[in-house]
C-alpha positions in Angstrom: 147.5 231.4 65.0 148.7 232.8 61.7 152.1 231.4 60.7 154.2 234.0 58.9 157.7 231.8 57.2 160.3 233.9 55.8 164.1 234.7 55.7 163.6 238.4 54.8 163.5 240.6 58.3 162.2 243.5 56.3 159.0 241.5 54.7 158.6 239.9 58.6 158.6 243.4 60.1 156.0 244.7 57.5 153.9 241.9 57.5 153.8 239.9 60.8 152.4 243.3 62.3 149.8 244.0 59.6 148.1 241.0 60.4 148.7 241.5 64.5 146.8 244.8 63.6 143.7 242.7 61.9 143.0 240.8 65.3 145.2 237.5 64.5 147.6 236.1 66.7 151.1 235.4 64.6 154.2 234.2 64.8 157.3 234.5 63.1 159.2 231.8 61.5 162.2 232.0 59.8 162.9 228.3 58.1 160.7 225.6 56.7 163.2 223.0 59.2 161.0 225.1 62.3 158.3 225.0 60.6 158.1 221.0 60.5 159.3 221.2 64.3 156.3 223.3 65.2 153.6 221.2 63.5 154.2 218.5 65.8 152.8 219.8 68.7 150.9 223.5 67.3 147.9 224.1 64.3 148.4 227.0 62.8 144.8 228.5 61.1 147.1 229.3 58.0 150.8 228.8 57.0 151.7 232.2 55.0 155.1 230.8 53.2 158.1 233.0 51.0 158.5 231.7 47.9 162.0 233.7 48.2 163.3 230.7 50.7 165.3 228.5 49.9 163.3 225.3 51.3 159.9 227.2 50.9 158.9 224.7 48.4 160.1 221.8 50.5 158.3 223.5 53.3 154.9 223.4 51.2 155.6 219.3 50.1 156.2 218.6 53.7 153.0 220.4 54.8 151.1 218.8 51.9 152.4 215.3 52.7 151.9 214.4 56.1 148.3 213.5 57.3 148.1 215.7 60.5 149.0 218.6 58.4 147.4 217.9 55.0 144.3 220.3 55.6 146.6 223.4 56.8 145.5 226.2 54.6 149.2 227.6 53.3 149.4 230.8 51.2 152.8 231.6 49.5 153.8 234.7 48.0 156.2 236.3 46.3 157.1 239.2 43.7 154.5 239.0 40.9 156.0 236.1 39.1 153.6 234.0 37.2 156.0 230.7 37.0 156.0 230.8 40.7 152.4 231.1 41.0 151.6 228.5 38.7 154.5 226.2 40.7 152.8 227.1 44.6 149.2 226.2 42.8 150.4 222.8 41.3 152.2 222.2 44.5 149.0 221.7 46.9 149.6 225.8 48.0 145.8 226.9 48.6 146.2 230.9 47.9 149.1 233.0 45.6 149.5 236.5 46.3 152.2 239.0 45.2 154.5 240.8 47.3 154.0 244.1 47.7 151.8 247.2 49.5 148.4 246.6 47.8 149.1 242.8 47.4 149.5 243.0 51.7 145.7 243.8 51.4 144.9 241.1 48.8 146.8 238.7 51.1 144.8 239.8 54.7 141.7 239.2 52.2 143.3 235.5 51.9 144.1 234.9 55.5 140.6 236.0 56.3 139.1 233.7 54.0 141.1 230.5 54.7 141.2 231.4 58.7 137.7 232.9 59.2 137.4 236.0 61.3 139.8 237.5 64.1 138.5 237.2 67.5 
């Protein structure tokens, strides 16, 4: 299971079924607060995290601190910014990609290589 976290309902209806269409099963999120919830009984393959959010950092730090969850692989992405980049990278995120048509491609490149194939 793919994790998809964001606020935005125009990113989630782009994205969540782009990767649907790859063969993954994914869910929708929309706060780091359910995020934490769902991690106490569900594994997500890969946590794909807004930088946009509000808590998406705190989301990421809670992922990154707990020992059940240390392991997740967690992408985040946002518009090309390299501050943010930098900031998910330093933070324990595992992947950075943009946000945007040709960086959805870069980022089912990233799901594929922290999640191995769909079934």
């Amino acid at each position: 299971m793919i994790w998809v976290v964001t606020d935005h309902q125009a990113t989630n209806e782009s994205l969540v079924p782009l990767i649907a269409a790859k063969g993954y099963p994914v869910a929708y999120i929309e706060c780091g607060d359910e995020v934490h919830k769902r991690m106490q009984f569900q594994s997500p393959k890969v946590v794909v995290i807004d930088c946009g959010m509000p808590d998406s950092f705190e989301t990421l730090a809670k992922i990154r601190s707990e020992q059940k969850t240390r392991a997740t692989p967690v992408i985040m992405f946002s518009q090309a910014d390299e501050d943010l980049k930098q900031k998910a990278l330093l933070r324990g995120a595992d992947s950075y990609v943009g946000k945007g048509s040709l960086d959805w491609l870069e980022l089912l490149a990233e799901i594929a290589r922290l999640a191995g194939p769909a079934r």
